[in-house]
N, C-alpha and C positions, 0 to 999 in steps of 0.2 A: 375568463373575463371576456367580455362582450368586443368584438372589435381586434384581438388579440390574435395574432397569428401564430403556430407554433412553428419553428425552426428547426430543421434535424441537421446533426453534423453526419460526416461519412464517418467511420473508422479512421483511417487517414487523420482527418481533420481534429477528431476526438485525440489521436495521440500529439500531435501538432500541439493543442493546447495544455494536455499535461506536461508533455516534452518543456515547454513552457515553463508552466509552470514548479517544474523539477529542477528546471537550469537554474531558475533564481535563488534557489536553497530557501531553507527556511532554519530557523533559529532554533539554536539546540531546547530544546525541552527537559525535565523529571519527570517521570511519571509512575504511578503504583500499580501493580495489578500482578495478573497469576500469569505463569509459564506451563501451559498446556501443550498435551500431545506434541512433545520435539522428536523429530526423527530428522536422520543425516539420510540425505538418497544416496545413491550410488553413484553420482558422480560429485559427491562430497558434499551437494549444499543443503543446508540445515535449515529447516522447514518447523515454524511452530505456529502456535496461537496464543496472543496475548488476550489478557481476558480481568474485567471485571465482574457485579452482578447485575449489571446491564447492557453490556457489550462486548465485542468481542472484535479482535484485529487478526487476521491471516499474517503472518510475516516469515519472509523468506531472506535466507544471510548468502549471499554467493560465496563458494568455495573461498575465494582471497576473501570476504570480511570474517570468517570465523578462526577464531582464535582460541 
């Protein structure tokens, strides 16, 4: 856009605003989809992919949430 500056954050500043946005929680959800490629690392935490047929979520459970 004409007149429009762009903005860049640092790193720093980039977790600052998710830290942010992480503290405030956000509201429990449902949701559907497949449980792809799970593997536990070596130092115990469980590593998958959530997944529809248009998207797809990285998700990581630390050692204390898996159950």
């Amino acid at each position: 856009m004409a007149g429009q500056q762009n903005t860049f954050l640092t790193v720093t500043q980039l977790n600052q605003v998710l830290q942010g946005v992480l503290d405030k929680g956000a509201p429990a959800v449902n949701f559907r989809g497949e449980i792809s490629e799970i593997r536990v690392g070596p130092t115990g935490h469980l590593y998958l992919t959530l997944k529809d047929e248009s998207a797809q979520i990285a998700v990581v459970m630390w050692k204390g949430q898996v159950s």
